[in-house]
C-alpha positions as CSV (number, residue, x, y, z in Angstrom):
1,X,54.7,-15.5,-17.1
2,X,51.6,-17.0,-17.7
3,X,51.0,-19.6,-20.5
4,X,48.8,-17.7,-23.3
5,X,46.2,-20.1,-23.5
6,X,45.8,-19.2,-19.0
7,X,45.3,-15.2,-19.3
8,X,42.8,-15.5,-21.9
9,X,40.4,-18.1,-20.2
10,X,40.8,-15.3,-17.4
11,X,39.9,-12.4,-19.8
12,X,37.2,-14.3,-20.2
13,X,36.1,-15.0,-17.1
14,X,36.2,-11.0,-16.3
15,X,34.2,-10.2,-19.5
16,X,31.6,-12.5,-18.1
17,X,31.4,-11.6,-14.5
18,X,31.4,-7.6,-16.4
19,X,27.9,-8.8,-18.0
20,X,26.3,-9.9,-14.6
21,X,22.8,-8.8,-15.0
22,X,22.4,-5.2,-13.1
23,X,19.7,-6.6,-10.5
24,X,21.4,-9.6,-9.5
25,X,21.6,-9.8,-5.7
26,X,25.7,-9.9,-4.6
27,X,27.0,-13.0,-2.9
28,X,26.2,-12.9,0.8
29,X,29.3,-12.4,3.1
30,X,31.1,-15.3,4.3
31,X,29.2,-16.7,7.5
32,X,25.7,-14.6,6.9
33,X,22.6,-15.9,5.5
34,X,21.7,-14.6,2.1
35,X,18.0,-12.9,3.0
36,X,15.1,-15.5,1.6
37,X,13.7,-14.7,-1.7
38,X,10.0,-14.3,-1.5
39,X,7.8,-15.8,-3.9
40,X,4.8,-13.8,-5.6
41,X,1.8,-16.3,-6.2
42,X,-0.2,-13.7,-6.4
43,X,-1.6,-13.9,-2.8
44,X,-0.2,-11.5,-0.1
45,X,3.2,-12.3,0.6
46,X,3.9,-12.7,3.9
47,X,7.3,-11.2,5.9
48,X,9.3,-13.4,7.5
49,X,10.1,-12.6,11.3
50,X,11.1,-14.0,14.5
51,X,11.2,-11.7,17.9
52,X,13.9,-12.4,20.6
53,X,14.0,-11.6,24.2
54,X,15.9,-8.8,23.7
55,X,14.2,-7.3,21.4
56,X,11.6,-7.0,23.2
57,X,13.3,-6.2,26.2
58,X,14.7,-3.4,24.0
59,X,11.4,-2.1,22.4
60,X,9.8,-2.1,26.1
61,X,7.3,-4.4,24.9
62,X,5.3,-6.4,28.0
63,X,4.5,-9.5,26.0
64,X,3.8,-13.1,27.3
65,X,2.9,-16.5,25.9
66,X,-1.3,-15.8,26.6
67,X,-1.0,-12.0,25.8
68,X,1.8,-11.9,22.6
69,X,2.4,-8.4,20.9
70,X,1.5,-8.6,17.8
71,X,3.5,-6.6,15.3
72,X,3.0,-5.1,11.6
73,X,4.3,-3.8,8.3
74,X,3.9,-0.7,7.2
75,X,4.7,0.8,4.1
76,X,5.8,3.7,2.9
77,X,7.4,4.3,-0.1
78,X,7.8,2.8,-3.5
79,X,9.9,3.3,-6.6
80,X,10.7,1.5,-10.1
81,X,13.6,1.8,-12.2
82,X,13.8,-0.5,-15.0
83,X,12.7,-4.1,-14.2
84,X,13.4,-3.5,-10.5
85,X,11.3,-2.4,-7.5
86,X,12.0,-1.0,-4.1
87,X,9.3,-0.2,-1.4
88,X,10.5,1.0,1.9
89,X,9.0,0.9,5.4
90,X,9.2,-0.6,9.0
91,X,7.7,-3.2,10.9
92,X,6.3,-2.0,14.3
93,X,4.1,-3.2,17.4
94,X,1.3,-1.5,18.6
95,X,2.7,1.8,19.8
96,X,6.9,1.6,18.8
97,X,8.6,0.4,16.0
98,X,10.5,-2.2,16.0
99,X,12.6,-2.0,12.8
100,X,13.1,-0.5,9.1
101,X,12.1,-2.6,6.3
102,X,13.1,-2.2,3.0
103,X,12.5,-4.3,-0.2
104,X,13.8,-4.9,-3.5
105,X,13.0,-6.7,-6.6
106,X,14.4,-7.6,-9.6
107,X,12.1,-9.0,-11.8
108,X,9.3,-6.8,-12.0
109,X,7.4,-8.3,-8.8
110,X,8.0,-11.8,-9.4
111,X,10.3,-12.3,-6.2
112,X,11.2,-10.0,-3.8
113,X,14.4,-10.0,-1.3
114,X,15.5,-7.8,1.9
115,X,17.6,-5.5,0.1
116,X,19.3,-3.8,3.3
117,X,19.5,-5.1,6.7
118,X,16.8,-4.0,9.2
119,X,17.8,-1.0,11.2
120,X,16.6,-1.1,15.2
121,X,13.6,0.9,16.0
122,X,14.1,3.2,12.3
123,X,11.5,3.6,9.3
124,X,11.8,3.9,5.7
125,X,9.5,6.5,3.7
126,X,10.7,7.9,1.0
127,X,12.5,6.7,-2.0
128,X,14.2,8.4,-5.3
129,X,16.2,6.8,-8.0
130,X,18.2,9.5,-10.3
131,X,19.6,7.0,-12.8
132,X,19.6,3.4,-12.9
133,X,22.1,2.9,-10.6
134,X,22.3,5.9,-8.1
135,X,19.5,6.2,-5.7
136,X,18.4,6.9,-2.3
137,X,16.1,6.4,0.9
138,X,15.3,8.6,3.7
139,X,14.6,7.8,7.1
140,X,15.3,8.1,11.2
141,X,15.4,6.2,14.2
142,X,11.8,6.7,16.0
143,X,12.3,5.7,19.3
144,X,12.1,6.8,22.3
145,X,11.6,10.2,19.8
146,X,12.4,11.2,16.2
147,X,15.7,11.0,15.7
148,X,19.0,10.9,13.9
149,X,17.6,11.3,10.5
150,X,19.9,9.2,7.5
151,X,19.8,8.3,4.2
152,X,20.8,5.1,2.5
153,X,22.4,5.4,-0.9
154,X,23.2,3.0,-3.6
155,X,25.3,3.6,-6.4
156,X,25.4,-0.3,-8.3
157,X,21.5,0.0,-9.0
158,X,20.3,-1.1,-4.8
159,X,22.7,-3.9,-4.7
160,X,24.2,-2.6,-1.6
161,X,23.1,0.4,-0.1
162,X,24.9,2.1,3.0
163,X,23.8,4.4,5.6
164,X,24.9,7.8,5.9
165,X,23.4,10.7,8.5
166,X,22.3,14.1,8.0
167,X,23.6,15.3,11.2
168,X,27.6,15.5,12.1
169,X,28.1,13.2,14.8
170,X,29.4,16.5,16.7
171,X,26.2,17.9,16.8
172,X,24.3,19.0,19.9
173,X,20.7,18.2,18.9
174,X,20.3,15.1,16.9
175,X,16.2,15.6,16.5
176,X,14.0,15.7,13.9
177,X,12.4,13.9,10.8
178,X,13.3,14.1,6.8
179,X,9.9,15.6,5.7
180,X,11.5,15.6,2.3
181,X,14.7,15.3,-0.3
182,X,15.4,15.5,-3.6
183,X,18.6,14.9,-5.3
184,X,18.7,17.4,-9.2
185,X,21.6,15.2,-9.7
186,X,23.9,12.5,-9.1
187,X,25.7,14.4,-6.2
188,X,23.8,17.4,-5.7
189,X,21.0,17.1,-3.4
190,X,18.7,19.1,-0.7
191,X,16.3,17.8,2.2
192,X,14.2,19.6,4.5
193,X,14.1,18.3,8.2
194,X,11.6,19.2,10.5
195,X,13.1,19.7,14.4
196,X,9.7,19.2,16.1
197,X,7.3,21.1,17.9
198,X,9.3,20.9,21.0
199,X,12.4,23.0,19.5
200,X,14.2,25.6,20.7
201,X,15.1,27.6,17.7
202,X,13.4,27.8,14.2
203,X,11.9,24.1,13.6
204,X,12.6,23.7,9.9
205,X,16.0,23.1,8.3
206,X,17.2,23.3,4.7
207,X,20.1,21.1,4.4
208,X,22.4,20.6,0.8
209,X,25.0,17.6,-0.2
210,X,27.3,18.2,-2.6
211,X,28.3,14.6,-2.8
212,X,25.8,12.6,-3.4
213,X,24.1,12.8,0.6
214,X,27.4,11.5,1.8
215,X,27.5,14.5,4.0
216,X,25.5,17.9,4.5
217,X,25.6,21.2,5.5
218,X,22.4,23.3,6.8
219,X,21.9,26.2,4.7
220,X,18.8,27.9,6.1
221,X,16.1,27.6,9.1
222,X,13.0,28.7,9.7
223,X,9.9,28.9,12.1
224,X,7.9,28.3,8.9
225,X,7.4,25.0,7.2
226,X,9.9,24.8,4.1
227,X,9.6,23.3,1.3
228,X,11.8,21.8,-2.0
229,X,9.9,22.2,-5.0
230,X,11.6,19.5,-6.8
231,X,11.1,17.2,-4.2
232,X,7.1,16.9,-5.8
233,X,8.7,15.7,-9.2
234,X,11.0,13.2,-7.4
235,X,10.0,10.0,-9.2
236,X,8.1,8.7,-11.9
237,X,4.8,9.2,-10.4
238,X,3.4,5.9,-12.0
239,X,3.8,3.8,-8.5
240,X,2.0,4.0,-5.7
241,X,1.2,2.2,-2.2
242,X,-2.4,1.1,-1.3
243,X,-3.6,-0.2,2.1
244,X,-6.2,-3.0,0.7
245,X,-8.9,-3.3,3.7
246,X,-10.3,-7.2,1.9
247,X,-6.9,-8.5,2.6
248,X,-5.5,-6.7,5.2
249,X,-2.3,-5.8,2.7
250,X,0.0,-3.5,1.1
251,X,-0.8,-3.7,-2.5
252,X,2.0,-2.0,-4.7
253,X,0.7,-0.9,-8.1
254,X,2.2,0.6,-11.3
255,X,-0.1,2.9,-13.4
256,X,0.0,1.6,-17.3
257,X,-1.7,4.1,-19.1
258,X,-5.0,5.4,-17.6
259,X,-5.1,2.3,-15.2
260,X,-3.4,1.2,-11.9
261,X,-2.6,-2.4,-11.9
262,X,-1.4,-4.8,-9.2
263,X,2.4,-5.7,-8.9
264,X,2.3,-6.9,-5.4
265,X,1.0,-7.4,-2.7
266,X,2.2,-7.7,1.1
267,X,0.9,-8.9,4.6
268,X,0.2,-6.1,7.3
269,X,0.4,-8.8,10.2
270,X,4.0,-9.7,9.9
271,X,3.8,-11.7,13.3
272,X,4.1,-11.0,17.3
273,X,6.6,-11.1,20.2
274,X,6.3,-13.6,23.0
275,X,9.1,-14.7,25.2
């Protein structure tokens, strides 16, 4: 048995790890770089990024030293919860995109980290936070077509998110965007994805989780677009995305009463492949 004086320096070491502020990034895994923390001075904060030979050999990119193929961020979505902020998008050369991109912070803007690892040639758009702690993002894998739509989830406030699909793996047809979701709560949720003009059958699908977009089941199609009407209430509506021409930036802004100010901003040019 343990001495007394032994278990209650470990009840207090539990209490205390129990009280570990709700946005503080988890430990990285032995052997893998935690992701940088980005500083906000104000200016546009620039993306790190670095473009191997096969990633370009696996975007089909024709890029040299005298001719590199310069490549950009774009984004899409942006929500708040508390004193933390998540905007979600991709980086992408001229004509294919490269990867998804999504970003987190947890001081209201004052430093900002990758919050998920970037997922080959897949976007980021849309972003909805039921609670403090349970929230999601949708988004696909866009080359060589739209595809394999998915949805990250978090559940300890966007510590760690994971990736789950909308389509069963069975499936015969994995095409087709999320033109929208929206989760009325925790673990019930509904999404609308679009098939594409190229489809065989109706183009538009209504699909429901009742787990929390762990898994889904199509509940209606249609040759005419669909639409959730929840999905326009998704959100706080006081955030918003802004492509700032001046600075050629992403500037992420939170309405405070009748006024928009700045919270961030972000570089469009993230970079460019060469060999």
């Amino acid at each position: 048995m343990l001495p007394r004086r032994c278990v209650l320096i470990a009840m207090a070491a539990v209490s205390l790890l129990a009280q570990e502020p709700p946005g503080t990034p988890p430990a990285a895994a032995p052997g893998v770089p935690a992701p940088p923390v980005l500083e906000n001075t104000g200016k546009p904060i620039a993306l790190p990024f670095a473009c191997t030979v096969d990633d370009i050999q696996a975007a089909g990119l024709t890029c040299s030293q005298d001719d590199p193929c310069p490549v950009y961020l774009e984004l899409a979505g942006v929500e708040g919860v508390g004193s933390r902020i998540f905007a979600a998008g991709n980086l992408h050369a001229q004509a294919v995109t490269l990867s998804s991109m999504l970003l987190a912070s947890d001081d209201e803007g004052r430093t900002w980290r990758e919050a998920h690892e970037r997922i080959p040639s897949a976007s980021l758009d849309r972003l909805q936070f039921f609670d403090a702690e349970t929230g999601w993002a949708s988004g696909e894998i866009l080359s060589p077509l739209p595809q394999d739509p998915f949805l990250l989830l978090t559940t300890d406030g966007g510590k760690t998110w994971r990736r789950r699909p909308v389509f069963d793996e069975n499936a015969e047809d994995h095409s087709g965007t999320i033109l929208q979701f929206a989760f009325t709560a925790r673990d019930s949720g509904s999404l609308i994805i679009d098939r594409g003009p190229g489809s065989d059958s109706d183009r538009y699908e209504l699909y429901e989780s009742p787990n929390g977009g762990e898994s889904w089941t199509m509940r209606q199609t249609s040759a005419k677009p669909l639409r959730l009407p929840k999905a326009d209430a998704a959100g706080t509506g006081d955030w918003r995305i802004r492509a700032e021409r001046s600075t050629q930036a992403f500037d992420i802004e939170r309405r405070r009463g009748g006024a928009w100010t700045p919270v961030a901003s972000f570089l469009v040019k993230a970079g460019a492949c060469r060999p």
